[in-house]
C-alpha positions in Angstrom: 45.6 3.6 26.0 44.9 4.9 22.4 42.5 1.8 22.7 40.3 3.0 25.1 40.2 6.2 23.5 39.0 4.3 20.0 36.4 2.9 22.3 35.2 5.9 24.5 35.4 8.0 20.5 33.1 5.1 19.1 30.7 4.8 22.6 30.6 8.9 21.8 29.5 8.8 18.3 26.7 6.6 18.9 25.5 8.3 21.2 25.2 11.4 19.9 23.3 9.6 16.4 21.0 8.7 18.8 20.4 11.9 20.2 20.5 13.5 16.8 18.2 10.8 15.8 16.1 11.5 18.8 15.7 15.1 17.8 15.4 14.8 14.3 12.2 12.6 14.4 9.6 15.1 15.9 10.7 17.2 13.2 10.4 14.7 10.4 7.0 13.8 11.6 6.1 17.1 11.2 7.3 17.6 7.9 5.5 14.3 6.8 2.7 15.8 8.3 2.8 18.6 6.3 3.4 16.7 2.8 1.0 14.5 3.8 -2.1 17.4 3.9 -0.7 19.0 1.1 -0.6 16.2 -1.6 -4.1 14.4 0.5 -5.9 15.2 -2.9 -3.7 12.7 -4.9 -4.6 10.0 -2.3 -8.1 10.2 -3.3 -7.6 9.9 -6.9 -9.0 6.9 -8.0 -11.5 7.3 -11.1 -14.8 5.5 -12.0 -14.5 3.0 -14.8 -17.7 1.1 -15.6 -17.9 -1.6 -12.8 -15.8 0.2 -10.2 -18.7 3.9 -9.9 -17.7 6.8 -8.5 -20.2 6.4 -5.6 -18.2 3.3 -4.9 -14.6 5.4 -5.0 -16.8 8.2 -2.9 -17.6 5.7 -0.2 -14.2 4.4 0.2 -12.6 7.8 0.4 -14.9 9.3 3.0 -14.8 5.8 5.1 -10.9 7.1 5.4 -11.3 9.2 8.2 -8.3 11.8 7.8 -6.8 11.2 10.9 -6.4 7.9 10.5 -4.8 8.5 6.9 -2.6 11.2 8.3 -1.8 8.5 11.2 -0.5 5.5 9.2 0.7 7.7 6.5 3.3 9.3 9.0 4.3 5.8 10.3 5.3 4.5 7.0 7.4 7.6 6.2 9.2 7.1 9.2 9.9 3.5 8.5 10.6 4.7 4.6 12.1 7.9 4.9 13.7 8.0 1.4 10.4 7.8 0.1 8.8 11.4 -1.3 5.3 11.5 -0.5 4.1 11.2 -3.9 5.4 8.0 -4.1 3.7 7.0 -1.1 0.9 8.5 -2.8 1.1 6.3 -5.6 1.5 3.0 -2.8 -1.9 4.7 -1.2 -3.9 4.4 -4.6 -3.0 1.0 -5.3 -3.9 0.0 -1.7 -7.2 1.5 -2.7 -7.5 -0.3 -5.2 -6.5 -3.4 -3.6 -9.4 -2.7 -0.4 -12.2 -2.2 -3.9 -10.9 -5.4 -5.8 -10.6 -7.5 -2.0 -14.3 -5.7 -1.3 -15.7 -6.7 -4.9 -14.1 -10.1 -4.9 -13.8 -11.4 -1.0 -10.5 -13.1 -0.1 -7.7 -11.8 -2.7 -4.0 -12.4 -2.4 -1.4 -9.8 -1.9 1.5 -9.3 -4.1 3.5 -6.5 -3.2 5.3 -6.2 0.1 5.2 -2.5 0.5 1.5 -1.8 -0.1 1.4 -5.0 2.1 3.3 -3.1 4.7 0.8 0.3 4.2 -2.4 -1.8 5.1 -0.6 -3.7 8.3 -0.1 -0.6 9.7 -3.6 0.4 8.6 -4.5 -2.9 11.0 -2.3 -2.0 13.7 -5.0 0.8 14.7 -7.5 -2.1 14.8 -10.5 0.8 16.2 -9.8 2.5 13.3 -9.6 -0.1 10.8 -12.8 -2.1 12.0 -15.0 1.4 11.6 -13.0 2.2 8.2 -14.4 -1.4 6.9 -17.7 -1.0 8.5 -17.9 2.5 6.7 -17.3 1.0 3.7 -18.2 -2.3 3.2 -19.9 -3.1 6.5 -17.6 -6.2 7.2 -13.9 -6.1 8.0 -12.3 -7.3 4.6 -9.5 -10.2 6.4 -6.1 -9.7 6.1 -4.4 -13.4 5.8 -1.1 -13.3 6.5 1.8 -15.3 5.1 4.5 -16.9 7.1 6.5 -17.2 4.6 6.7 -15.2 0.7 5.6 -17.8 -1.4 4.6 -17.2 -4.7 1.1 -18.5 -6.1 1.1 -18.3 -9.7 -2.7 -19.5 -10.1 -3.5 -16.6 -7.2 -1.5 -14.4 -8.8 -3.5 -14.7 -12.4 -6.3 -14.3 -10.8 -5.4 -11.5 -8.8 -4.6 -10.0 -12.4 -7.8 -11.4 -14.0 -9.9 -9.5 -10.9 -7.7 -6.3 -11.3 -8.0 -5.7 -15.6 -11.8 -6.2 -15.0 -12.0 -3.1 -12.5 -9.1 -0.8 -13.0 -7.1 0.4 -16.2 -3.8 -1.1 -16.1 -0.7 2.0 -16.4 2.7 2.3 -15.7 2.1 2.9 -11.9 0.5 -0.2 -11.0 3.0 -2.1 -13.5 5.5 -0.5 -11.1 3.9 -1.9 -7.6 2.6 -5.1 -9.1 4.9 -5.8 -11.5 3.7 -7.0 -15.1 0.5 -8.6 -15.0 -0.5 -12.1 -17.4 3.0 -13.4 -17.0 2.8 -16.8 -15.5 1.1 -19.9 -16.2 -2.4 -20.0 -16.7 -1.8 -16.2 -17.3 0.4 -16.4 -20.3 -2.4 -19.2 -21.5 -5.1 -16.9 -21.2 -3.5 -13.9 -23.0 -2.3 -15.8 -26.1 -5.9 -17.6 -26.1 -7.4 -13.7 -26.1 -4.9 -13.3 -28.8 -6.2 -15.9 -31.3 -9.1 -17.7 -30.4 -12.6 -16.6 -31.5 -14.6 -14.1 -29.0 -17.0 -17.1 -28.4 
């Protein structure tokens, strides 16, 4: 008897984290609603450098409609509720940076799951995405996805090659991509910059 109890308890107590659950997430949408419109500005910031212009950074920012920002943006808090927006903030500029580097460059690999994560939901509202590129770029820049995480160290040198000649490296995008020049052909490049003559 005190077993069926244990059970009927247990049967109880998930349901009522589900209905909990169930009430709590209109809520936290609003709230990540709310963060999301106040700290918008710092998902703008990107800033000019001499190859990446400011009427570049202006076109990308005003090809992201707001709604579809808000959109995606509440979906990934959702699915990373720990997360302050300001750190999602931080995932959104180097997404940005990613979409100028992959628009600059064509094709470009992807080396960090969470921004990775950001831009498939940006996909997921394909409507959206299509005009975002078309606003931008005026072709839909590909997303190639990987069936498995496999590592590409000559991808990933260039990846850092294409990123130090459009954006100053700093301690946030260390942080989401990890440090850059640190494998192969990368280390060989650094240490030739190092000691070899400008020619």
């Amino acid at each position: 008897m005190t077993f069926f109890y244990v059970i009927l308890a247990a049967i109880f107590a998930v349901l009522l984290v589900n209905f909990v659950k169930g009430l709590s997430e209109p809520a936290k949408m609003k709230r990540y609603q709310n963060e999301f419109r106040k700290y918008r500005e710092e998902t703008l910031d990107l800033h000019a450098t001499e190859i990446v212009s400011e009427a570049l950074i202006e076109k990308l920012n005003t090809a992201l409609d707001f709604n579809y920002m808000e959109k995606v943006n509440i979906e990934f808090r959702l699915q990373h509720p720990r997360d302050s927006q300001i750190k999602v903030n931080q995932a959104w500029r180097e997404l940005k940076r990613y979409l100028i580097l992959a628009a600059v460059f064509g094709k470009v690999e992807m080396f960090n799951p969470v921004i990775d994560e950001l831009w498939h939901i940006m996909l997921k509202y394909r409507r959206e995405y299509d005009e975002f590129c078309q606003a931008f770029i005026g072709w839909a820049i590909q997303h190639h996805p990987h069936s498995e995480p496999i590592f590409k160290p000559d991808e990933r040198t260039l990846f850092d090659f294409y990123y130090v000649q459009l954006f100053t490296v700093d301690s946030h995008s260390i942080q989401k991509w990890g440090k850059f020049f640190k494998h192969d052909k990368g280390l060989k490049l650094l240490r030739d910059f190092e000691t070899l003559e400008l020619e």
